[in-house]
N, C-alpha and C positions, 0 to 999 in steps of 0.2 A: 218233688224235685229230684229225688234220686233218682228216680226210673228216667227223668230225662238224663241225668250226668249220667248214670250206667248206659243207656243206648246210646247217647254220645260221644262214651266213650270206646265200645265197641265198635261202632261206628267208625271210630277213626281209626281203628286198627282191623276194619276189613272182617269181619266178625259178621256171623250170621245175627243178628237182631231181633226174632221175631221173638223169640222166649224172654226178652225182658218185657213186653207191653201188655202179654196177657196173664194176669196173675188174679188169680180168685173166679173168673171169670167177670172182670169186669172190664170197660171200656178203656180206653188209653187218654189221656188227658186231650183236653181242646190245647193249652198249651207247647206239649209235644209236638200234634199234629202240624200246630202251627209252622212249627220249626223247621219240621221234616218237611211241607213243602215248599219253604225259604230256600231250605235245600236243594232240592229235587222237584219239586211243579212246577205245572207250564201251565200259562196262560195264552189259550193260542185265536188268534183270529187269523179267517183264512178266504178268501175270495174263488169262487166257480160258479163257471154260469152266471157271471152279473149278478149274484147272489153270496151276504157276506154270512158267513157260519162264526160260530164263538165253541170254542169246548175249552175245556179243565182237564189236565192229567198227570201222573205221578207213575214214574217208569222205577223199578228196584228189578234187583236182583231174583231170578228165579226160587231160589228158597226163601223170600221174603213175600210170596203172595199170602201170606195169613197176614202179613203186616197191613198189605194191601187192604186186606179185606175187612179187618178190622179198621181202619181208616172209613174206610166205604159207611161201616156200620155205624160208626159215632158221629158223620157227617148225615147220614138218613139219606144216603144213596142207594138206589137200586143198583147201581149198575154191577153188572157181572169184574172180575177180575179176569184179565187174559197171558195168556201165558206164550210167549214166541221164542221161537227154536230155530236158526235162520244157521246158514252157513259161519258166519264170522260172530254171530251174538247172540244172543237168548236171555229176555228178560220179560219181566213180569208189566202188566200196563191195565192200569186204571182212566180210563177215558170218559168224560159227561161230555154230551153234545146237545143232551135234550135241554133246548130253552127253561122249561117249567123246573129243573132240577139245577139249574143252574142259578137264574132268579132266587128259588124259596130253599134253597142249601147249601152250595157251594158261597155265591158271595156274604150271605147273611153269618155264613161259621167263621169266614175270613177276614169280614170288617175287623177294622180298627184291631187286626192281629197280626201281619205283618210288619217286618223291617227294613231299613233300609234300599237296595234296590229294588227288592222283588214285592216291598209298598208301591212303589211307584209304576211297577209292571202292571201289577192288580189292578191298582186305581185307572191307569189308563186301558185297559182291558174292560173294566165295569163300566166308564161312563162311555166307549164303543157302546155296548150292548143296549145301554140306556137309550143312546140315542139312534139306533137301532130298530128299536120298539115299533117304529112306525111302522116299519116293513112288516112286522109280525104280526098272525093271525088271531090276537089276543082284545079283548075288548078295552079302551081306557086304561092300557097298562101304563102310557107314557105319562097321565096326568096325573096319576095316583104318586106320593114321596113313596120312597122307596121302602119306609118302616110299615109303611098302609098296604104295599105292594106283597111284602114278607107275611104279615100279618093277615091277610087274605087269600082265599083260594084261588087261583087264575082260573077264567071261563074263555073256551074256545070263541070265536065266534063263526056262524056256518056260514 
């Protein structure tokens, strides 16, 4: 619980953050994480082409892509962190879009760890994706509960 009151608390005073989460070299808490994207994560659904997409992302500050990355790695994400340098802003950005990473990692780290509003953002974002399913090129994903779904490997279908 310290390491979250210390990022916390730099946090609120504008403080680079990344030196409190790694220490020994181990992971940063599921609790932290939690928090940090209570804060700062998007739950985004988005419409192209009559085709509906879901991603996950967590936007910080350019000296905070170790924070990023380390997030990445206690969640069991591949995904790359990326870094943008634009005329007016420059920050760092964590994006999942791939369905299979978002299923078996993202929502399963996140159940029942959210608060307040950005609980109810989740939850309406997950059961979008749920029902969803049909459209996707996964076999029996929709009929399977969602702990069967976690708990098993998804298989394409060709």
């Amino acid at each position: 619980m310290l390491y979250c009151w210390c990022a916390y608390q730099l946090l609120s005073f504008g403080h680079n953050i990344t030196q409190c989460f790694v220490w020994n070299n181990t992971m940063i808490s599921q609790d932290f994480i939690s928090g940090y994207i209570s804060a700062v994560g998007s739950f985004l659904q988005y419409t192209r082409n009559h085709k509906t997409s879901f991603a996950f992302q967590i936007k910080a500050i350019p000296s905070n892509i170790s924070l990023l990355e380390q997030i990445a790695l206690s969640m069991e994400i591949a995904n790359r962190v990326y870094t943008y340098h634009g005329k007016t802003q420059n920050y760092a950005l964590l994006v999942v879009r791939d369905r299979h990473s978002l299923l078996k990692n993202v929502i399963p780290f996140l159940e029942n760890k959210l608060y307040g509003e950005k609980e109810l953002r989740f939850n309406e974002w997950k059961k979008s994706i749920i029902e969803n399913c049909s459209t996707w090129k996964f076999q029996n994903i929709k009929s399977k509960t969602m702990s069967q779904l976690w708990s098993s490997p998804l298989k394409k279908s060709a």
